[in-house]
FIMARBA-665227 format. One line per field, with one value per residue: residue in three letters; x, z negated, y of N, C-alpha, C in turn. Coordinates in steps of 0.02 Angstrom, whole numbers, plus 50000, padded with zeros to 5 digits. Layout:
FIMARBA-665227
res = (ALA, ...)
n.px = (X, ...)
n.pz = (Z, ...)
n.py = (Y, ...)
ca.px = (X, ...)
ca.pz = (Z, ...)
ca.py = (Y, ...)
c.px = (X, ...)
c.pz = (Z, ...)
c.py = (Y, ...)
end
This chain:
FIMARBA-665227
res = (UNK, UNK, UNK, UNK, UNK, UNK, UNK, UNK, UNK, UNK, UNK, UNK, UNK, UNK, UNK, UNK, UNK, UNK, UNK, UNK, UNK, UNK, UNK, UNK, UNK, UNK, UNK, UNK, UNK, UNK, UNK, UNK, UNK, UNK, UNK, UNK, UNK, UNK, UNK, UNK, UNK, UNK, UNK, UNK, UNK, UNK, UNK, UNK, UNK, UNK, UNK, UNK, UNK, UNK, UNK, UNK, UNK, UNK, UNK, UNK, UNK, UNK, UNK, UNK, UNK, UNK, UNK, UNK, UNK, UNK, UNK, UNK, UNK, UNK, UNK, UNK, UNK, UNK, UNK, UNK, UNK, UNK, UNK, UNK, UNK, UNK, UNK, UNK, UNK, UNK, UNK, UNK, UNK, UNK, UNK, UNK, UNK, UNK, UNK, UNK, UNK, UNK, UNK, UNK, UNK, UNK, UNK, UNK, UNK, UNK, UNK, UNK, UNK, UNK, UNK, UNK, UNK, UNK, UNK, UNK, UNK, UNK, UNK, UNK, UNK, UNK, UNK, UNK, UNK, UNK, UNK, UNK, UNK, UNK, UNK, UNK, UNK, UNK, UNK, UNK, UNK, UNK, UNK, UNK, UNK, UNK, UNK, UNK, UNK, UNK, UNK, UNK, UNK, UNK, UNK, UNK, UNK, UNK, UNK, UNK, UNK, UNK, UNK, UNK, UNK, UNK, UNK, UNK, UNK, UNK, UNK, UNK, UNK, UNK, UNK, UNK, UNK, UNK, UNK, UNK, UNK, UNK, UNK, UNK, UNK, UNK, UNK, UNK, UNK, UNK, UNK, UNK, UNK, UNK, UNK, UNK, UNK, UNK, UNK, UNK, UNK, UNK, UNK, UNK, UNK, UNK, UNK, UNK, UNK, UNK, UNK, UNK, UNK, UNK, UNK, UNK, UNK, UNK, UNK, UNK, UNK, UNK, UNK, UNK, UNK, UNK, UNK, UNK, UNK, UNK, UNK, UNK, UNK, UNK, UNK, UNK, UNK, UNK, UNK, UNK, UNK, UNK, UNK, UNK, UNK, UNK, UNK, UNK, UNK, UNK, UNK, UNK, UNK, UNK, UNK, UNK, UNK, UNK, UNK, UNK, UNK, UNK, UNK, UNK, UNK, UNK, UNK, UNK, UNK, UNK, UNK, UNK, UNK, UNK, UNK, UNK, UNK, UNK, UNK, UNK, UNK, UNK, UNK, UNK, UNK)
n.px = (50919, 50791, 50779, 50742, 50610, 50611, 50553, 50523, 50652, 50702, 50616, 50667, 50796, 50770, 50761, 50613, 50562, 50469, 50304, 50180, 50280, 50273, 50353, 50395, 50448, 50515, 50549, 50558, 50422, 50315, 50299, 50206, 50240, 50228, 50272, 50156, 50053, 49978, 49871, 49823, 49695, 49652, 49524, 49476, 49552, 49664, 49762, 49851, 49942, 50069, 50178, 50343, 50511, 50506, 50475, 50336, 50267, 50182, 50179, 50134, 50082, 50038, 50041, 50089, 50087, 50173, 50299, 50460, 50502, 50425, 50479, 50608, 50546, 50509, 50631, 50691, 50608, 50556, 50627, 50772, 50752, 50798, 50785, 50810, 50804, 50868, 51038, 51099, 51142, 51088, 51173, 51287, 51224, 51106, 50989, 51010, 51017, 50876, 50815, 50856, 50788, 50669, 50642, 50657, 50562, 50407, 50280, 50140, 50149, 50098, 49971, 49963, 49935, 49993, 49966, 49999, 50007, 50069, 50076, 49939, 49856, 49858, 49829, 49761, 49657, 49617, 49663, 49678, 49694, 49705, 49808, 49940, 49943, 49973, 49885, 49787, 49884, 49960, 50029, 50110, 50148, 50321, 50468, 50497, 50415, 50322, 50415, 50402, 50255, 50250, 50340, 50251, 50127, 50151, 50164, 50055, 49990, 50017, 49961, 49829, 49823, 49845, 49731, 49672, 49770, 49789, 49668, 49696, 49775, 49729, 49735, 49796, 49958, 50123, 50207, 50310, 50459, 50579, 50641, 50731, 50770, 50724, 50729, 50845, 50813, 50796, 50701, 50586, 50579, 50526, 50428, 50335, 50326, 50234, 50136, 50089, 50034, 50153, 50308, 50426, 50546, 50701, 50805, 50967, 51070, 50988, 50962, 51041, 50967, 50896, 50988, 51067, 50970, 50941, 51050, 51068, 50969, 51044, 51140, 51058, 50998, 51126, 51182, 51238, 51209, 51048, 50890, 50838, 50961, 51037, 50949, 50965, 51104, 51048, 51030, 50947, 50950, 50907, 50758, 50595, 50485, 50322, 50276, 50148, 50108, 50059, 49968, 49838, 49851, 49894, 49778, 49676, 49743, 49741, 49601, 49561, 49661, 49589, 49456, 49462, 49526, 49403, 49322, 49390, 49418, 49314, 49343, 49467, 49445, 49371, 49469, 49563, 49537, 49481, 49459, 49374, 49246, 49343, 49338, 49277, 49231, 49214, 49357, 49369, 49350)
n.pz = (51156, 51092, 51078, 50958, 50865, 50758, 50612, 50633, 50626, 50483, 50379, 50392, 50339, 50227, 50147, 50121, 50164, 50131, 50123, 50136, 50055, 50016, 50094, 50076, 50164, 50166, 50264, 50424, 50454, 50352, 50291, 50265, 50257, 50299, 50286, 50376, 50424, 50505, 50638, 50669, 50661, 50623, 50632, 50598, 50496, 50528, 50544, 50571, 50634, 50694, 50837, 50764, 50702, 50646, 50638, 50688, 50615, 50591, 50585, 50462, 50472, 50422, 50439, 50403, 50442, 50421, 50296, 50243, 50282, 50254, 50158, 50227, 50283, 50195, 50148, 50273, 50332, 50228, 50121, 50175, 50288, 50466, 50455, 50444, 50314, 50225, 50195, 50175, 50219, 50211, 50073, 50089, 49987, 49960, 49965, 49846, 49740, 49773, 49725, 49579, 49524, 49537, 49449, 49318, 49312, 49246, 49252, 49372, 49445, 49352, 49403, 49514, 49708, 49847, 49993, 50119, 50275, 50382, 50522, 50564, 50538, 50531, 50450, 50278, 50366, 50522, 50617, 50687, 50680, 50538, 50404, 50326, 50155, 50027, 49868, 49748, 49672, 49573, 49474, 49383, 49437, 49502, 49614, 49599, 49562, 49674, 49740, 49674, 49693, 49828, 49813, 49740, 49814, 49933, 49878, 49827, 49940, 50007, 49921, 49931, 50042, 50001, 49944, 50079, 50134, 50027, 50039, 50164, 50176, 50076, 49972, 49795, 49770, 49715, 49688, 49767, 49894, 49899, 50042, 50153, 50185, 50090, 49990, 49936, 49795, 49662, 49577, 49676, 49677, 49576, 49554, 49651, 49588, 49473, 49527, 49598, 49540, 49546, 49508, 49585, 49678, 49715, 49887, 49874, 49943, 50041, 50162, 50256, 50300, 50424, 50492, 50436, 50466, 50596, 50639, 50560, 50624, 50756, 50722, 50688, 50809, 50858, 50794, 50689, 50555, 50482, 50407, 50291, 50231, 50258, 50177, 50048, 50018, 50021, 49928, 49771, 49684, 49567, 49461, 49467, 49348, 49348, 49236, 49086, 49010, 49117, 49220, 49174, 49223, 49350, 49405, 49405, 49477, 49605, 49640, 49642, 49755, 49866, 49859, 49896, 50031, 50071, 50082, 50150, 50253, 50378, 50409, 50437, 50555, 50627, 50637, 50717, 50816, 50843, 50931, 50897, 50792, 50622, 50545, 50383, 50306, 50206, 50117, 50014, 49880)
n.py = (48456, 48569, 48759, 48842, 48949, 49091, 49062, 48926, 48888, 48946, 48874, 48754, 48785, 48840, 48727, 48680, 48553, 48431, 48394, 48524, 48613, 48751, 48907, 49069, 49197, 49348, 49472, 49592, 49582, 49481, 49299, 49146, 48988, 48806, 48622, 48522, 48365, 48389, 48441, 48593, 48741, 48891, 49002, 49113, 49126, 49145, 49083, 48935, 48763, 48714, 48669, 48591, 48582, 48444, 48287, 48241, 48328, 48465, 48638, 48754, 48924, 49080, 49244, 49415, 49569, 49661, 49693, 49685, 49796, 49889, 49940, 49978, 50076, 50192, 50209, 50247, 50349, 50424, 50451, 50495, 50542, 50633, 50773, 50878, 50916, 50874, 50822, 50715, 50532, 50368, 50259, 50122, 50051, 50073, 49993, 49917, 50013, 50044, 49929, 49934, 50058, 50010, 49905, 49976, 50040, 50053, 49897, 49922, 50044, 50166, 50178, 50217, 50165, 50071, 50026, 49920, 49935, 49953, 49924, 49887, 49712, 49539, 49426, 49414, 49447, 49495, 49624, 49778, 49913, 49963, 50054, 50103, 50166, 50285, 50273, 50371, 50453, 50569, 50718, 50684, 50597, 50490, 50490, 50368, 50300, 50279, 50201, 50094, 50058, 50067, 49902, 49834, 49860, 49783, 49632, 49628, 49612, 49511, 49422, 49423, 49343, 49231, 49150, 49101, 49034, 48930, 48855, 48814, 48738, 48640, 48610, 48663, 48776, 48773, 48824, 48942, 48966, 49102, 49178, 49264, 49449, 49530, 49436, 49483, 49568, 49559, 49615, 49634, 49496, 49463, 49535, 49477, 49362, 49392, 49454, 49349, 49254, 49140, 49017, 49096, 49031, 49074, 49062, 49008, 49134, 49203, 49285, 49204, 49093, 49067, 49036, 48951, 48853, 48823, 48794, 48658, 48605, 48589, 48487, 48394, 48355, 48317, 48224, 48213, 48234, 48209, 48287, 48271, 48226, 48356, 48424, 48426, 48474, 48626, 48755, 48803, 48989, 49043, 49034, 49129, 49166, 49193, 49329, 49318, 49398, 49521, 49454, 49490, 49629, 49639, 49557, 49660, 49738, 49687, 49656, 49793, 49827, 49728, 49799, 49926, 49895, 49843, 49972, 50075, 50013, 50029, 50206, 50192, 50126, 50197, 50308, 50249, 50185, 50027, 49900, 49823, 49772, 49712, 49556, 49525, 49458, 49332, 49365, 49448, 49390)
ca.px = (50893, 50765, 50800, 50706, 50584, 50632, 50500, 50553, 50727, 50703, 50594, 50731, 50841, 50735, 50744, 50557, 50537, 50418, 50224, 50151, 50309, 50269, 50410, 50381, 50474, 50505, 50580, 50524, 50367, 50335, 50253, 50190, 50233, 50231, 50282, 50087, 50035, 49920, 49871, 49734, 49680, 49565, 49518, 49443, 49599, 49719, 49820, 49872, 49988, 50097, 50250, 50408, 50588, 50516, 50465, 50274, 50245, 50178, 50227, 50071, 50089, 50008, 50095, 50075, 50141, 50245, 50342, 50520, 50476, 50387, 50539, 50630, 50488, 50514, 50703, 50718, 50548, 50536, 50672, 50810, 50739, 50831, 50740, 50870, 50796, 50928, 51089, 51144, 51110, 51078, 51235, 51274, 51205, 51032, 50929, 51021, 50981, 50811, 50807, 50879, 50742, 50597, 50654, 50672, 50485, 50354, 50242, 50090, 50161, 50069, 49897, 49962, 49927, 50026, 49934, 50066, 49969, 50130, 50069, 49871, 49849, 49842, 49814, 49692, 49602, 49631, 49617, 49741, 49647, 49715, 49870, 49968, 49914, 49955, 49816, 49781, 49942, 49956, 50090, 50141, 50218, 50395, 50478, 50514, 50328, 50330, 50455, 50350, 50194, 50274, 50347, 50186, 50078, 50175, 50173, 49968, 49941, 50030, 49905, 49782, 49833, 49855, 49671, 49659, 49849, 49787, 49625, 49702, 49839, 49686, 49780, 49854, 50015, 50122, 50298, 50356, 50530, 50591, 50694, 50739, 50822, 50675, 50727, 50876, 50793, 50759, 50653, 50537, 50561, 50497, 50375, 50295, 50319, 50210, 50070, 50035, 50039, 50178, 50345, 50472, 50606, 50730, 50858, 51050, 51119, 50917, 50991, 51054, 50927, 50869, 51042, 51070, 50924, 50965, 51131, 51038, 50931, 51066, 51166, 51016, 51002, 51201, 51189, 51293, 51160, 50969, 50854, 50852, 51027, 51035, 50899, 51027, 51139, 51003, 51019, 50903, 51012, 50851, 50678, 50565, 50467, 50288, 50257, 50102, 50079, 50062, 49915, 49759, 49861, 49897, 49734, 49648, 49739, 49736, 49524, 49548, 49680, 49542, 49420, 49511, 49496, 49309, 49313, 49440, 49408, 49269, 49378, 49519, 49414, 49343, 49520, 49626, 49495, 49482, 49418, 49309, 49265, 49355, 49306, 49304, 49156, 49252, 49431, 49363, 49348)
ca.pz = (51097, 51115, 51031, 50895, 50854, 50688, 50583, 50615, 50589, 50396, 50372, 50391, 50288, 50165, 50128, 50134, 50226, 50104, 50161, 50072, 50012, 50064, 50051, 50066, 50187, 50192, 50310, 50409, 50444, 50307, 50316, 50208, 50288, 50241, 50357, 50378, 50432, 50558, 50691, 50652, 50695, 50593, 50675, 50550, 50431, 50571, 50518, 50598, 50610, 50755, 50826, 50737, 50720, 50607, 50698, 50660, 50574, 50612, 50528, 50460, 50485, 50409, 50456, 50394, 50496, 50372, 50241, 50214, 50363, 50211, 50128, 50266, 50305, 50137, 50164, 50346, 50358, 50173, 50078, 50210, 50364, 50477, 50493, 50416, 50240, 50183, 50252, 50154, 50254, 50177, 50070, 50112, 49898, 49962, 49954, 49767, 49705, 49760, 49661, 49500, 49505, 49535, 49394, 49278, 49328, 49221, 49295, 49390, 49452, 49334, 49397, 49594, 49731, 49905, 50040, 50172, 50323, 50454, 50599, 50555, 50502, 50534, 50402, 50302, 50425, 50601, 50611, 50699, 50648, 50457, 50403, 50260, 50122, 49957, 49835, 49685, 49669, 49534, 49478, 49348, 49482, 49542, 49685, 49565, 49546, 49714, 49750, 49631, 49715, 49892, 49803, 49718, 49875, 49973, 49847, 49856, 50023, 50005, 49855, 49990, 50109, 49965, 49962, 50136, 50136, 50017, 50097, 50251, 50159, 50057, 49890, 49754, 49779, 49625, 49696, 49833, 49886, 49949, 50090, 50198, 50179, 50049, 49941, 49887, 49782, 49608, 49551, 49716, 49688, 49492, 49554, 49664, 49536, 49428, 49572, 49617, 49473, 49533, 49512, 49640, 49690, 49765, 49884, 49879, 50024, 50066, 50235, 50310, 50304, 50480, 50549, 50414, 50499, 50666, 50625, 50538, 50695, 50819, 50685, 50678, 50870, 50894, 50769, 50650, 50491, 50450, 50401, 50217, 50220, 50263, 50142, 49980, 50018, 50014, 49842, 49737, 49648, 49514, 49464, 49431, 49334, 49312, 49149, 49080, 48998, 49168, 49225, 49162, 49262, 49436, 49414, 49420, 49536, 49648, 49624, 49678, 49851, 49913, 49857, 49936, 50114, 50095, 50079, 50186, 50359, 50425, 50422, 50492, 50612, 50662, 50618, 50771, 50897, 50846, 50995, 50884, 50697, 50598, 50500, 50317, 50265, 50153, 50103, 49961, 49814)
ca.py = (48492, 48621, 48798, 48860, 49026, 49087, 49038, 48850, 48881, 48986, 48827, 48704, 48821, 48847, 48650, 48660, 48492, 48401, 48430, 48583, 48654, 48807, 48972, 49141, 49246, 49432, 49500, 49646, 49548, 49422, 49231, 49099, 48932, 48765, 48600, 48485, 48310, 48380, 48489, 48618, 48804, 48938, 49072, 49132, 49167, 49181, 49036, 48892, 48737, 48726, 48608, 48629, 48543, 48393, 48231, 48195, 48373, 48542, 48714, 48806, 49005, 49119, 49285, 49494, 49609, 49719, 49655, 49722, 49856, 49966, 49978, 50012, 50177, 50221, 50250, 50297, 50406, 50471, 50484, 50519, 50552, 50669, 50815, 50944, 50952, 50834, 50827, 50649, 50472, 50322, 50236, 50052, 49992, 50114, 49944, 49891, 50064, 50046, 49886, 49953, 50099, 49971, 49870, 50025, 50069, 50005, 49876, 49937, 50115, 50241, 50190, 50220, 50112, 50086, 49970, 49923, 49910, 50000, 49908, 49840, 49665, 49499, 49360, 49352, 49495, 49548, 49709, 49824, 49975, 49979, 50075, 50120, 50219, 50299, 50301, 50387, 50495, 50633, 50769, 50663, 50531, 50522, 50453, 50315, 50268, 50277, 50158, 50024, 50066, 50014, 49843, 49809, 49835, 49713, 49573, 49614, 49600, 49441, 49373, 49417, 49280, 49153, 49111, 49051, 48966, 48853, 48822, 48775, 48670, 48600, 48604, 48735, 48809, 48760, 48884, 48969, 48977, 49160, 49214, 49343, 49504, 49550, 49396, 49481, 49602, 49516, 49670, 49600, 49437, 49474, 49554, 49426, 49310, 49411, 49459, 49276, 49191, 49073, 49035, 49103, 49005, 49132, 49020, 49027, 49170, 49181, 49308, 49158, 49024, 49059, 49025, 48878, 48801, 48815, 48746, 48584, 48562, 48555, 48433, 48323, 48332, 48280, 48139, 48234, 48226, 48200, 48324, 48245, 48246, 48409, 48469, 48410, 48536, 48673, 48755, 48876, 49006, 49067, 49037, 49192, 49137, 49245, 49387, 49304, 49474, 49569, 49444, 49546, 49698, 49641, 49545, 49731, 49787, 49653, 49663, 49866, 49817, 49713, 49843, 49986, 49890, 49852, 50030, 50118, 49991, 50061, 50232, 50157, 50102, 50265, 50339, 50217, 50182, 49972, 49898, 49784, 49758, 49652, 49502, 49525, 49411, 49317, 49374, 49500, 49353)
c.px = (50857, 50786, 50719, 50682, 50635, 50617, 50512, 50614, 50732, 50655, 50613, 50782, 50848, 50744, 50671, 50534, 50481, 50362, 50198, 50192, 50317, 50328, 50362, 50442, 50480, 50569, 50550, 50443, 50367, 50279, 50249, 50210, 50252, 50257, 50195, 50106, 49983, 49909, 49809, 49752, 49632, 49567, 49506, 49493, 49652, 49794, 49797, 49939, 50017, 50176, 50310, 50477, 50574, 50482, 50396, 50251, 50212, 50186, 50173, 50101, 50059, 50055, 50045, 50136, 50191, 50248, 50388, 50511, 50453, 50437, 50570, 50601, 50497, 50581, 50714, 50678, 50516, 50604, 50732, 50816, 50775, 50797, 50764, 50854, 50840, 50994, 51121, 51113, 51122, 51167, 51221, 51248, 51149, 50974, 50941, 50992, 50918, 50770, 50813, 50813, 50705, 50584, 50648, 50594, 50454, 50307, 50179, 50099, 50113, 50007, 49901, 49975, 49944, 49978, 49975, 50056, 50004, 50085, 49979, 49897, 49839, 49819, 49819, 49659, 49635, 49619, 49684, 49747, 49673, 49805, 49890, 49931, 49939, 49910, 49823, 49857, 49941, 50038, 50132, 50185, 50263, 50411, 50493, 50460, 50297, 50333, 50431, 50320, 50222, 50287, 50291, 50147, 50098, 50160, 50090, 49931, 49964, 49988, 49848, 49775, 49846, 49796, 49657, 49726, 49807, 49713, 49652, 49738, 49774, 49695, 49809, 49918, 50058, 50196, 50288, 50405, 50546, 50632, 50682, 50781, 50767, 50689, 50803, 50876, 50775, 50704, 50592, 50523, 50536, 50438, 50322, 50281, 50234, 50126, 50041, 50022, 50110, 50282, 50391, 50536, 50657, 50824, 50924, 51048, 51035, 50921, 51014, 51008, 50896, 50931, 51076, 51034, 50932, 51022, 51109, 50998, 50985, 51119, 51143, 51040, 51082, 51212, 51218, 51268, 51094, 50949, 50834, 50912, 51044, 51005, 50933, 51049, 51118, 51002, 50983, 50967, 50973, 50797, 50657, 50514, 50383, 50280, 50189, 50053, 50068, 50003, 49883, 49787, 49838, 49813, 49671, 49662, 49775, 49642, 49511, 49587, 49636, 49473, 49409, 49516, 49435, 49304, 49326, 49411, 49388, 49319, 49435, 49511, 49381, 49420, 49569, 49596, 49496, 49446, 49371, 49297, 49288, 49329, 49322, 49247, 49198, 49304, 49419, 49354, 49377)
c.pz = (51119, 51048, 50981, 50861, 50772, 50624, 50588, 50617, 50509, 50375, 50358, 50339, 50250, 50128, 50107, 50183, 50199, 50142, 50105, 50025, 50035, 50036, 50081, 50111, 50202, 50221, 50338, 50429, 50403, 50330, 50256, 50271, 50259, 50313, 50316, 50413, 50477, 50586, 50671, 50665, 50644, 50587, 50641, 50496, 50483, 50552, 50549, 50615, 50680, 50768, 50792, 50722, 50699, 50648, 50657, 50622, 50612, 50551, 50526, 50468, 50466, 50409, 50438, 50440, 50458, 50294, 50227, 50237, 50305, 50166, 50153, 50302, 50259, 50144, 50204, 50326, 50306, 50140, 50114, 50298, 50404, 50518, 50473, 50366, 50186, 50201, 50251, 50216, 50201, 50152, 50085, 50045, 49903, 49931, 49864, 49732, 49696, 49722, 49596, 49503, 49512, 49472, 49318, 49273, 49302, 49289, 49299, 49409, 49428, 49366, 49495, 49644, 49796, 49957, 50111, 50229, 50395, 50525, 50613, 50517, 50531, 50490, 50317, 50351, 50494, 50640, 50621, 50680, 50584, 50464, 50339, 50222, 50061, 49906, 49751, 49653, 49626, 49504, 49440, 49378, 49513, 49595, 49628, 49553, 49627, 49763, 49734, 49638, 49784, 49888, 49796, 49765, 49917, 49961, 49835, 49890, 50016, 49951, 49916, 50040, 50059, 49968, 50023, 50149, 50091, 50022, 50140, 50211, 50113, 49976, 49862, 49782, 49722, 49624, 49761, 49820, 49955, 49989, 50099, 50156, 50135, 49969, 49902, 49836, 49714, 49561, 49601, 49703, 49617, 49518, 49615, 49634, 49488, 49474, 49593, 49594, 49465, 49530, 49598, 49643, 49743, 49800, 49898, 49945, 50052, 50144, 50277, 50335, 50379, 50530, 50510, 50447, 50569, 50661, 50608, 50617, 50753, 50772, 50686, 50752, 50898, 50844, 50724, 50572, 50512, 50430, 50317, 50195, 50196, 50201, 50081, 49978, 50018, 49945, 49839, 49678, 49600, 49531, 49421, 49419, 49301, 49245, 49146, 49042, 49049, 49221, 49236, 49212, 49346, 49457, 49471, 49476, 49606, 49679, 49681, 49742, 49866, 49932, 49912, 50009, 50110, 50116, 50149, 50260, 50376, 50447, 50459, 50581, 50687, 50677, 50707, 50804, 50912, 50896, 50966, 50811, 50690, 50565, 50435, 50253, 50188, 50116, 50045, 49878, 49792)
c.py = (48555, 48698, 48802, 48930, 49036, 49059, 48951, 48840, 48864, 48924, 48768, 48732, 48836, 48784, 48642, 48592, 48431, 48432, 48460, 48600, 48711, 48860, 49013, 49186, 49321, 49459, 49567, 49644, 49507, 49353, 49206, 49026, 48867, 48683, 48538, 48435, 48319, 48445, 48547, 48711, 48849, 48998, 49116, 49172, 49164, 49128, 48979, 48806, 48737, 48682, 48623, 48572, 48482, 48350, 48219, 48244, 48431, 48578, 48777, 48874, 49054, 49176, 49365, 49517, 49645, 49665, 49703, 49797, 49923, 49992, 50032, 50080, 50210, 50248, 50289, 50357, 50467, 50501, 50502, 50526, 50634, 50733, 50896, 50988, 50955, 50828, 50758, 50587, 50421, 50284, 50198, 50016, 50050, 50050, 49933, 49941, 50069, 49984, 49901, 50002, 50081, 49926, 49921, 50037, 50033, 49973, 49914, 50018, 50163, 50225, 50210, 50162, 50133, 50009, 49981, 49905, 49963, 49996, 49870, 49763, 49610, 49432, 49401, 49406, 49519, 49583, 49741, 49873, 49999, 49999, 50086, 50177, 50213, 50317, 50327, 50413, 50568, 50673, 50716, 50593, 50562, 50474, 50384, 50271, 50244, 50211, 50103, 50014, 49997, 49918, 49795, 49795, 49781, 49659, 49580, 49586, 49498, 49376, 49367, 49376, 49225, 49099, 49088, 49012, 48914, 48827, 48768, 48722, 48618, 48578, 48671, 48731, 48805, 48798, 48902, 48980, 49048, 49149, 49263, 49401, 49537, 49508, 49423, 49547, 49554, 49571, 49640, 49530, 49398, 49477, 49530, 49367, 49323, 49423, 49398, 49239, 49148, 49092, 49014, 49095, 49025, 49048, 49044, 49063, 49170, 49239, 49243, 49095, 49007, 49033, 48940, 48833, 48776, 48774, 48668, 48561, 48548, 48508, 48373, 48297, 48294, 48199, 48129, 48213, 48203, 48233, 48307, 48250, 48316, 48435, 48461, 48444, 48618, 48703, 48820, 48895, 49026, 49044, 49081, 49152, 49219, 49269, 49346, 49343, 49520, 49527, 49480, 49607, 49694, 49597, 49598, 49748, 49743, 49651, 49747, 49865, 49805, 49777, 49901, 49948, 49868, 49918, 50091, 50072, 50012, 50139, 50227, 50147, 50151, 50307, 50317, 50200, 50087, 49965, 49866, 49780, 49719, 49615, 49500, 49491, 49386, 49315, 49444, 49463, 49338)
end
């Protein structure tokens, strides 16, 4: 039995094993992946299919570099960073709290916009050059607007890679199923519901799915189960199901993210010393 990256573990664990059931992972990088019927490459959107545990499949990839990670800056680096303004550290129900006050927060933070670009970018643009930013910030915001900004931008960037996922896959997208240590956030996993149109199928214990999977692959490999087998016992514990009143919003301000990097790259660019431009021909429609 050979081991297994992560990404084709949380794949297996996900019970994603149909072709083009793609999930949604956030973690502190997040992915889109799906398991395919064929081998293929595009350079172009930075996505790809690649070998993975299923016999006769590959495991498309489309991958952002930050995901949960902006949370996690938001806690460590803002709100309790140790620099001896504050004296408290983070409790162990810091993440639930910051769920309950994202949920409390009207949608579309007050008109402010967070672009979660920690580490640059890879899919749909590759571009190292781009970084985080708060935009459009006035007295009348609180750390609570804040907080909704950060969620919101995430579940952006992630609309942003939908148009070339289902390119490559060649078909709509009709769910994603969450994981990761992002999926247990139902204020996030609302509010990707609501940014991509679709519904999000958050799965049971969605922290373990990378070690569920692993566990199914060396089961298959001993002779123990089947990979169908297996995938039965896989359960979804909710479906978010998108606001069809919050449309026309994230529409907007899905229209002004992309905007806002037509805009901002070139700066970036000048800003971090890119060694080359990036490619942004088509990932602004």
């Amino acid at each position: 039995m050979a081991g297994a990256i992560d990404n084709t573990a949380a794949a297996i664990g996900a019970g994603t094993l149909a072709d083009y059931d793609a999930h949604l992972y956030v973690g502190s990088s997040s992915w889109i992946g799906a398991h395919v019927p064929f081998k293929k490459t595009s350079i172009l959107d930075q996505i790809s299919s690649v070998p993975c545990a299923l016999p006769a499949r590959y495991m498309m990839m489309a991958l952002q570099t930050s995901g949960a990670n902006n949370v996690a800056f938001l806690k460590d680096r803002i709100i309790f960073h140790d620099d001896g303004l504050i004296a408290s550290e983070p409790a162990p129900d810091v993440y639930e709290v910051l769920d309950r006050i994202v949920s409390r927060t009207p949608p579309g933070s007050d008109g402010a916009m967070y672009l979660p670009w920690l580490f640059g970018e890879r899919c749909p643009v590759d571009d190292r050059s781009l970084r985080a930013c708060l935009f459009n910030l006035s007295m009348e915001h609180t750390r609570e607007t804040v907080a909704r900004a950060v969620f919101e931008g995430t579940a952006l960037n992630t609309r942003w890679m939908m148009k070339p996922v289902r390119r490559f896959l060649g078909r709509p997208t009709e769910h994603l199923t969450i994981l990761g240590g992002g999926a247990l956030s139902e204020a996030w996993c609302q509010i990707f519901a609501d940014t991509l149109g679709l519904p999000i199928r958050r799965l049971h214990e969605p922290l373990k799915a990378n070690a569920v999977g692993a566990a199914v692959i060396g089961g298959v490999g001993l002779g123990l189960t089947d990979f169908p087998e297996a995938a039965r016992h896989i359960r979804i514990d909710r479906v978010f199901e998108p606001n069809p009143d919050l449309r026309r919003l994230y529409d907007d301000r899905f229209a002004l993210f992309t905007d806002l990097h037509r805009r901002l790259g070139p700066l970036y660019r000048r800003l971090n010393g890119a060694e080359k431009p990036e490619r942004t021909r088509r990932h602004h429609a």
